[in-house]
C-alpha positions as CSV (number, residue, x, y, z in Angstrom):
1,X,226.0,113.1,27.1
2,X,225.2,109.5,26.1
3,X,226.0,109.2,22.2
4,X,224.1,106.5,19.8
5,X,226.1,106.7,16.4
6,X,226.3,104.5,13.0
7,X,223.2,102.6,13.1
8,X,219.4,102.9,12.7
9,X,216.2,102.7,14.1
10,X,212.4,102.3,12.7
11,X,208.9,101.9,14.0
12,X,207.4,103.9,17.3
13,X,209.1,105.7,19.7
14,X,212.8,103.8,19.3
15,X,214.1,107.1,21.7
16,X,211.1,108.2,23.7
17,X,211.6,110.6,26.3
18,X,215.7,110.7,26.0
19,X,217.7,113.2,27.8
20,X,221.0,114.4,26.8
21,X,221.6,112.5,23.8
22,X,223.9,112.9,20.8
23,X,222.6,110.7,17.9
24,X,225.6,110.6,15.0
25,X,225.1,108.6,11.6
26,X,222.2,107.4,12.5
27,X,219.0,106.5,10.3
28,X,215.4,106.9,11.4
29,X,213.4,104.5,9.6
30,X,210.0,104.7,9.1
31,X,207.7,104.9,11.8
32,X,206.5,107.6,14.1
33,X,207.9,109.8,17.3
34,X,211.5,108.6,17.1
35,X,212.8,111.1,19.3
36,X,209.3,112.2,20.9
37,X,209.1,114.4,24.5
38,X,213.2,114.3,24.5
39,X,215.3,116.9,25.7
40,X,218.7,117.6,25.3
41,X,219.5,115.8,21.9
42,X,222.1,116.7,19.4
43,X,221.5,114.6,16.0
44,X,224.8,115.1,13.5
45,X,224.2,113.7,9.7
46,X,221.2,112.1,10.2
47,X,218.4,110.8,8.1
48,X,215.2,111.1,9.0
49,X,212.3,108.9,6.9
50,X,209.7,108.1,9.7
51,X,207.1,110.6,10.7
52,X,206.7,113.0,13.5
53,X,210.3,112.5,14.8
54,X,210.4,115.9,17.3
55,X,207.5,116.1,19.1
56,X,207.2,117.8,22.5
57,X,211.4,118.1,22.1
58,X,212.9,120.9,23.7
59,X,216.7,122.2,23.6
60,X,217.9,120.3,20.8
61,X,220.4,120.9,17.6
62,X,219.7,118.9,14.5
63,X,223.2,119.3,12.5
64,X,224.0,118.0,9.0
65,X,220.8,116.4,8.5
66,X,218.0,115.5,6.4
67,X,214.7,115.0,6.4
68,X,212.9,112.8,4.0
69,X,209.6,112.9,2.3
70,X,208.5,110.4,5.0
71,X,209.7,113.0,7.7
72,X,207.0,114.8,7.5
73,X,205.3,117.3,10.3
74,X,208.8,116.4,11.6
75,X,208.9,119.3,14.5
76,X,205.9,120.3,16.4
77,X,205.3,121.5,20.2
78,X,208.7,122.1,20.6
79,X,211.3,124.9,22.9
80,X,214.3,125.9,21.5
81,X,214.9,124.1,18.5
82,X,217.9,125.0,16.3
83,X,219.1,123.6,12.8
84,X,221.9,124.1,10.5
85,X,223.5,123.2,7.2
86,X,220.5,120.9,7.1
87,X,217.8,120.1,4.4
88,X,213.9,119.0,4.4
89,X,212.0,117.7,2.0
90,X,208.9,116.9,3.6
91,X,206.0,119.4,4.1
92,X,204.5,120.7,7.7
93,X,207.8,120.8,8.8
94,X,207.8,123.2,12.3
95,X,204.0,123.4,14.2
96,X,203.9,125.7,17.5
97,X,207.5,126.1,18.4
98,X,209.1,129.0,20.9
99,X,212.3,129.8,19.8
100,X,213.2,128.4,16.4
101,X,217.1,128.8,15.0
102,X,217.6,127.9,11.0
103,X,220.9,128.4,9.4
104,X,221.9,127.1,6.2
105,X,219.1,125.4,5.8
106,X,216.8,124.3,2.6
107,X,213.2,123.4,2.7
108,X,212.1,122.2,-0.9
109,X,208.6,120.9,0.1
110,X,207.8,123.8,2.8
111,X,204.1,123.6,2.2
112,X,201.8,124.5,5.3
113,X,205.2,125.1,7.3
114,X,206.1,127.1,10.4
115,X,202.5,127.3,11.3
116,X,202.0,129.4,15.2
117,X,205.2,129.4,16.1
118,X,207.7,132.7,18.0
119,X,210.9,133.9,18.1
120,X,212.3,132.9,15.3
121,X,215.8,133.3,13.8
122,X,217.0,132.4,10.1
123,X,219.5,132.9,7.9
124,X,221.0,131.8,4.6
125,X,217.5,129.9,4.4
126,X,216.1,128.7,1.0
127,X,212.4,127.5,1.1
128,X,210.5,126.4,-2.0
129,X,207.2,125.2,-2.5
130,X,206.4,127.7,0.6
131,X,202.5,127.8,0.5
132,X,201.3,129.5,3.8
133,X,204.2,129.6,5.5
134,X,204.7,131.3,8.6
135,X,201.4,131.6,9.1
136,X,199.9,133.3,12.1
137,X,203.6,133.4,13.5
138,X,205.4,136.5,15.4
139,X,208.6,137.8,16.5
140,X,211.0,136.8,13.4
141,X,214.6,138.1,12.4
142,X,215.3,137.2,8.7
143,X,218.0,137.5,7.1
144,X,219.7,136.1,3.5
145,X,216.5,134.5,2.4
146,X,215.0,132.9,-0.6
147,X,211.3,132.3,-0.7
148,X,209.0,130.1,-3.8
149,X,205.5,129.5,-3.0
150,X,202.1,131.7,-2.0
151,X,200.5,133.1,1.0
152,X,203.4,133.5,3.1
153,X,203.8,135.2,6.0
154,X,199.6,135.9,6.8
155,X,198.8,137.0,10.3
156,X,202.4,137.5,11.4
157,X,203.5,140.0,13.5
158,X,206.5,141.7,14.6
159,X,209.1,140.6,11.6
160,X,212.2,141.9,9.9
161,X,213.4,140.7,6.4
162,X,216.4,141.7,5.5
163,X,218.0,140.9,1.9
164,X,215.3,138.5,0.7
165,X,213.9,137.3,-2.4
166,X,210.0,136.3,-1.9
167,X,207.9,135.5,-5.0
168,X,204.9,134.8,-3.1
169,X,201.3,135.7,-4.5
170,X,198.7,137.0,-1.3
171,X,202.3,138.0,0.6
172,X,202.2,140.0,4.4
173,X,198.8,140.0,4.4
174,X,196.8,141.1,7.7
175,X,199.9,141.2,9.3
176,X,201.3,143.8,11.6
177,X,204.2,145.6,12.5
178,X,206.8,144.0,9.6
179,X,209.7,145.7,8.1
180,X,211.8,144.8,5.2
181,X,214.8,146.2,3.6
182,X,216.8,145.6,1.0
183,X,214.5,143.0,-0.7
184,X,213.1,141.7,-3.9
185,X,208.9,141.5,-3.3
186,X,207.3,139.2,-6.7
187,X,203.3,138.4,-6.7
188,X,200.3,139.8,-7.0
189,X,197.9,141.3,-3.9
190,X,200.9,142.2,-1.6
191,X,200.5,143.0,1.8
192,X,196.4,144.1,1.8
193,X,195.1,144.6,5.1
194,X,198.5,144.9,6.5
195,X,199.1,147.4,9.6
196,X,202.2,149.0,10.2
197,X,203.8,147.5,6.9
198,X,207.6,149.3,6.2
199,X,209.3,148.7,3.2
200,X,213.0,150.0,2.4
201,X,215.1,149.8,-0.4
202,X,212.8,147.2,-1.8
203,X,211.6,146.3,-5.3
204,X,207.9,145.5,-5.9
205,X,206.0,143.4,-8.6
206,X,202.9,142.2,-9.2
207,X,199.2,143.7,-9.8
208,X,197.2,145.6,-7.3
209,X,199.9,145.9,-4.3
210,X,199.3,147.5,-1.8
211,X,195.5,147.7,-1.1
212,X,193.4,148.1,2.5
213,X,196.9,148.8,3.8
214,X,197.3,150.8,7.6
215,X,200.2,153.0,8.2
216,X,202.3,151.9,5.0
217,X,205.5,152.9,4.8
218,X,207.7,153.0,1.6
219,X,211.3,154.4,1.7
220,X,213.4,154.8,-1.4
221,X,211.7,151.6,-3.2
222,X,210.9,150.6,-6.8
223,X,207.7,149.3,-8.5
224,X,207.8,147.8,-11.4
225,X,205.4,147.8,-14.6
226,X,203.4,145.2,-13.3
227,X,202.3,147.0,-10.3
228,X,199.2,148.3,-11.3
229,X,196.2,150.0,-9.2
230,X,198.5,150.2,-6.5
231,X,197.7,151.3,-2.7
232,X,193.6,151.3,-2.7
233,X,192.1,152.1,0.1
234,X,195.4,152.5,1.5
235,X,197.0,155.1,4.3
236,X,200.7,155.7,2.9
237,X,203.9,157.5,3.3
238,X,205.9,156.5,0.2
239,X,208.6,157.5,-1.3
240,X,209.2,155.7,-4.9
241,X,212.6,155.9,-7.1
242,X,210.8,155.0,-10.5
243,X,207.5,155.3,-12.6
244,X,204.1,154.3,-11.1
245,X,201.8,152.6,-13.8
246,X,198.8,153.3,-12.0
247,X,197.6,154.4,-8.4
248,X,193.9,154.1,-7.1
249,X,191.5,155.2,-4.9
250,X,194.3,155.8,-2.3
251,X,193.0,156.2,1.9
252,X,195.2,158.9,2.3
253,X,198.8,160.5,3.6
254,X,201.3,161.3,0.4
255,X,203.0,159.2,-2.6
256,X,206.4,160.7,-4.5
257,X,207.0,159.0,-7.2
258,X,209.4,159.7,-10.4
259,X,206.3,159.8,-12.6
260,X,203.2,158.0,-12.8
261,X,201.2,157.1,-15.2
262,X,197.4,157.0,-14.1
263,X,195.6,158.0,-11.1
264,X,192.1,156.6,-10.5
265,X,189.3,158.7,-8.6
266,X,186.3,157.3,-9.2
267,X,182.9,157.8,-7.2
268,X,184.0,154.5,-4.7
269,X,186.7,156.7,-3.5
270,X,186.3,156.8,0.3
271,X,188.4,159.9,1.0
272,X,188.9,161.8,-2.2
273,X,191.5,164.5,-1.4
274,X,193.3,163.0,1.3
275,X,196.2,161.6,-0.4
276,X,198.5,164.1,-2.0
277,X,199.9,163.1,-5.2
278,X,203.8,164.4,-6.2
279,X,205.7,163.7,-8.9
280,X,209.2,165.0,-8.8
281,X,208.5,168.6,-6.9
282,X,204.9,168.6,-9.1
283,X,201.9,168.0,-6.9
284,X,199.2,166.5,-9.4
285,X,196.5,165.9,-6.9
């Protein structure tokens, strides 16, 4: 492997189409498609400031790194990508990549980020200013994971979350087939229109969760006093270690819950009687 190390390089294309490459110390300037179509390429504490730098890349490690505000849309249309103990700063960071590794990593401008992409694989990953992330992605392990910013996750399918922290208003929705356990779930509106949504061990905040859900599951989770008018329209099997503020117009299936303090069944109830109600060993509807 050819290695390029302690210098820099600016406007378009310096690398084009390089194989087997290990860049080291070096400085991307700005400019556009540093490392564009490449193959092969390990970059160790580098600085990236120029746009689009990993384009059309496939097999390659970014190490150490950083990415810049300027680095923007850094990694799109890309195979096997992995990064670790590396940060970004710039939004749009991954577009339609098949097979994505992040470890140690922090995004703190992840807006519009990891758009269409598969197989995806992070851990010890802290992402801020998150807005629609993941969006329309599928096939994701999480795991150790930090979340800030809104509508993450929509249209994804096939994920597990495990031991996260998402505060992330419009979360999971229409997505399909996700798990999470051992997690801390803040915002408003989570997971509507969701199918095959399982939640373990997880703690839930925010008004109206839960709503237009298929095939929830809820094991051994808590819902705080925020989350209010919970699970309309929903089809549920949940199981709930604390107090219920409110529940409405549920789809159907059953809800235990320590206690609970209102249940809604008003004439827009599409299936009245077809979710049983228990609190402790009580059914109340």
């Amino acid at each position: 492997m050819k290695t390029i190390e302690n210098t820099s390089f600016g406007g378009e294309r310096p690398l084009f189409a390089e194989q087997g490459l290990e860049v080291k110390n070096v400085k991307f300037l700005p400019g556009e498609s540093a490392l564009k179509e490449a193959g092969n390429i390990r970059a160790v504490n580098c600085e990236f400031s120029g746009k689009y730098p990993f384009w059309h890349n496939t097999n390659s490690v970014i190490e150490d790194s950083v990415f810049l505000p300027g680095g923007r849309a850094a990694i799109w249309y890309c195979k096997d990508i992995r990064m670790v103990n590396t940060r970004g700063d710039a939004p749009k960071m991954f577009r339609e990549i098949d097979g994505l590794t992040l470890d140690n990593v922090q995004l703190t401008d992840a807006a519009e980020c990891a758009w269409w992409c598969r197989n995806i694989a992070l851990s010890h990953v802290e992402v801020q200013n998150g807005d629609y992330i993941f969006k329309s992605c599928r096939n994701i392990r999480i795991c150790d994971f930090k979340l800030q910013g809104n509508y993450s996750f929509q249209y994804t399918q096939n994920v597990v979350i495990r031991n996260a922290h998402i505060q992330s208003k419009d979360a999971f929705w229409n997505t399909e087939n996700v798990a999470v356990y051992d997690s801390v779930l803040e915002g408003e509106y989570l997971g509507w229109h969701s199918k095959n949504l399982r939640l373990v061990n997880c703690v839930i905040s925010g008004t109206q969760p839960l709503c237009y859900a298929e095939n929830l599951v809820m094991e051994n989770c808590t819902m705080k006093e925020d989350a209010d008018l919970a699970f309309e329209y929903t089809t549920v099997q949940a199981e709930i270690n604390s107090p219920v503020v409110s529940i409405k117009n549920p789809g159907g299936g059953e809800i235990m819950a320590e206690s609970i303090g209102e249940i809604i069944i008003d004439e827009h109830c599409k299936n009245p009687g077809d979710c049983k109600i228990t609190v402790k060993n009580e059914v109340t509807v």
